[in-house]
N, C-alpha and C positions, 0 to 999 in steps of 0.2 A: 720385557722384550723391546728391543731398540727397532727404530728402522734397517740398521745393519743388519740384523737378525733375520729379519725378517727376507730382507731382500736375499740374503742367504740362502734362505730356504728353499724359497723358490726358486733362484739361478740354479742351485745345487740340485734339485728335482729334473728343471728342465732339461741342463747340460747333461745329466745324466742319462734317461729317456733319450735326448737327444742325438747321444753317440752312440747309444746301443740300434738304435733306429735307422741310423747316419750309415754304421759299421755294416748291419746286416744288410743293407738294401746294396751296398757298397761291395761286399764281401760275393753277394751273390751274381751282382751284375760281372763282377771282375774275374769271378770262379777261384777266389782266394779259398785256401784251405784252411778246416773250421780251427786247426792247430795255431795257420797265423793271425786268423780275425782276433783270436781267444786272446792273444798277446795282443794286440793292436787296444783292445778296451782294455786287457792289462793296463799298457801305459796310459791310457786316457783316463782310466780313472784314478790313477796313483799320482797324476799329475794336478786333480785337481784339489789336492792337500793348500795347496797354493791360494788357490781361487777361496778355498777356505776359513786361510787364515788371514787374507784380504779381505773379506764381507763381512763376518762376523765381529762383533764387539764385549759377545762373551761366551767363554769354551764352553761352557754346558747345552746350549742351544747348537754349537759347530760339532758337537759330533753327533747329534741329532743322524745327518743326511747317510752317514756310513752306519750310524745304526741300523737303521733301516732297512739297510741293503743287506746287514746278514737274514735276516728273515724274506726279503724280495729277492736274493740270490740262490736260497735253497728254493725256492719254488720256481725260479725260472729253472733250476739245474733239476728237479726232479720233472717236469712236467715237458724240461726242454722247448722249453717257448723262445730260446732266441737258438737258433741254428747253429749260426755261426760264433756263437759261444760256449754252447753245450751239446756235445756230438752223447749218443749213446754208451761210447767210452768213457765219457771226461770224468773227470774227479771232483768233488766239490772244494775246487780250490780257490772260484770267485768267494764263497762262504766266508774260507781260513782268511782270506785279505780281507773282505771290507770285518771280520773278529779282528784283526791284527792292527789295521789301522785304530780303531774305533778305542781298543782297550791302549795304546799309546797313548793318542792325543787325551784320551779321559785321564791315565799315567800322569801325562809332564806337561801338557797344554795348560798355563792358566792366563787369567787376563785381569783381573783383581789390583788395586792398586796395591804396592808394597809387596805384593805375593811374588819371588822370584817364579820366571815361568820359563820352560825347559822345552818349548816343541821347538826349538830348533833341532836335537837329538831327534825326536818325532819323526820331523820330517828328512833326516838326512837315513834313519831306519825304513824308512819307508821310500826314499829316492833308492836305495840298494836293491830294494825290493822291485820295484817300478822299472828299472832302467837296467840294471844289472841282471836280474832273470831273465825278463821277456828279451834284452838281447842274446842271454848267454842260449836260451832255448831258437833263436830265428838263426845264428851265426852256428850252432851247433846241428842243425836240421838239413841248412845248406851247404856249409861246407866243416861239420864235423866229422874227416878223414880217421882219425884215429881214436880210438874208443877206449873207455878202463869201466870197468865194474866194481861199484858200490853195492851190498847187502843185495846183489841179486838187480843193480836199475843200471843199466846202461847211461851212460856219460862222453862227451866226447872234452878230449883235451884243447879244443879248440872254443868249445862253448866255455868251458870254465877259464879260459883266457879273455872271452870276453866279457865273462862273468866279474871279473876283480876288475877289468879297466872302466867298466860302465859302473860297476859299484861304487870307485874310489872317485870317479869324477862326478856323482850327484852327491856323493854324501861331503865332498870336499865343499863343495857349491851351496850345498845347502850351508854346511857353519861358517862361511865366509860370507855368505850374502844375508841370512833369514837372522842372527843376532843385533841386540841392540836396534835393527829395523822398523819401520812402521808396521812390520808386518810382527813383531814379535819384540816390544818397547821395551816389557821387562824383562832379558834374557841380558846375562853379560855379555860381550861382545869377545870373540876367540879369537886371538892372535893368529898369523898364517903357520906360524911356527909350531902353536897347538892343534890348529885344525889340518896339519897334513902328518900331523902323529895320530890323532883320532883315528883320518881318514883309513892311514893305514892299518889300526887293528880292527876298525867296522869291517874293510875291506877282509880281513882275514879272517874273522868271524862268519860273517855272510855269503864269501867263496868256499869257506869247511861246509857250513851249515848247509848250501843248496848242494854241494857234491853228493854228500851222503845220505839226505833225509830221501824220503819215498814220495813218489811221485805224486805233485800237489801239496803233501804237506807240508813244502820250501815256504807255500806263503805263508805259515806260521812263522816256521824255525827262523829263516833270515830275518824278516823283520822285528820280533821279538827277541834273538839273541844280537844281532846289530844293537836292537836298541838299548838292551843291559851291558850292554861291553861300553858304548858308548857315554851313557851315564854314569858307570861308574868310574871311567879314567874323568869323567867330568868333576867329578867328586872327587879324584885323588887328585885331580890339577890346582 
């Protein structure tokens, strides 16, 4: 274990705690609804995939922190200890994401010399996930005017429009920035030419996948079908 490692850890604990602490004390004073807080650590914690793969200096120790939180996310969501995260309703769908992350980066993260490493797909599976949801769910809440029905779950055509344009610009973002980078040394580096044809079948993967699946189990399906649609055009490229 390196000093990266370590400091890892401990950033990745603290910012953790710290936005959930941050979010509820925030959520309550401002009388936000426990639907947007829930989104709001959505993004904070999907974003810190980043801060991740910054600290760390080897992938076995970096997915340590989302490990964790599947086992610290079903007991906050059973015991409902953060409010503004988990109402009496909710689903355990902080659980499905930090499972979804956790089994990606373990997937394609590697840091090994000579070992080609792949979480740039990781992270741009999980930017769909982070950015493309939680906005297709705020854009869809407040102004999703017109509605269609999947297997019985309500959807608006408006959420799912913001759903494909926030997906294809993190996951664009991700393979144009996160290869070849300090942040991801051994990855090939993806031309804009490959990475806005990827984007666009994550993007259609991950807009199918949130329309239809049942409510909360989106943070499965999108991030883990993003991420095989992904890898595999990476493999036929």
């Amino acid at each position: 274990m390196t000093t990266g490692d370590i400091l890892g850890l401990i950033l990745s604990y603290v910012y953790a705690f710290g936005m959930l602490l941050g979010v509820e004390a925030l959520g309550r004073a401002l009388r936000w609804s426990t639907p947007f807080t829930r989104k709001i650590i959505h993004i904070g914690a999907g974003l810190w995939v980043w801060g991740i793969l910054a600290l760390f200096d080897h992938w076995y120790w970096g997915i340590i922190p989302f490990a964790t939180f599947i086992g610290l996310n079903y007991a906050f969501y059973r015991q409902q200890t953060f409010k503004q995260m988990d109402a009496s309703d909710s689903t355990p769908g902080t659980v499905y994401f930090a499972f979804s992350i956790t089994a990606l980066f373990a997937l394609l993260w590697r840091t090994g010399e000579g070992v080609l490493d792949r979480a740039p797909l990781a992270v741009a599976a999980v930017m769909a996930m982070t950015l493309g949801d939680a906005l297709a769910s705020i854009v869809g809440r407040r102004w999703g005017a017109h509605r269609y029905t999947v297997f019985g779950y309500a959807r608006s055509w408006e959420g799912t429009a913001a759903m494909a344009v926030f997906s294809f610009a993190g996951i664009l973002f991700s393979l144009l920035v996160v290869p070849a980078s300090p942040l991801s040394p051994n990855s090939f580096p993806v031309g804009a030419r490959a990475a806005l044809g990827m984007s666009a079948l994550g993007t259609l993967v991950a807009t199918a996948a949130e329309a239809v699946s049942p409510v909360g189990t989106d943070n499965l399906s999108v991030p883990l079908l993003t991420g095989v649609a992904l890898w595999g055009l990476s493999v036929t490229l």
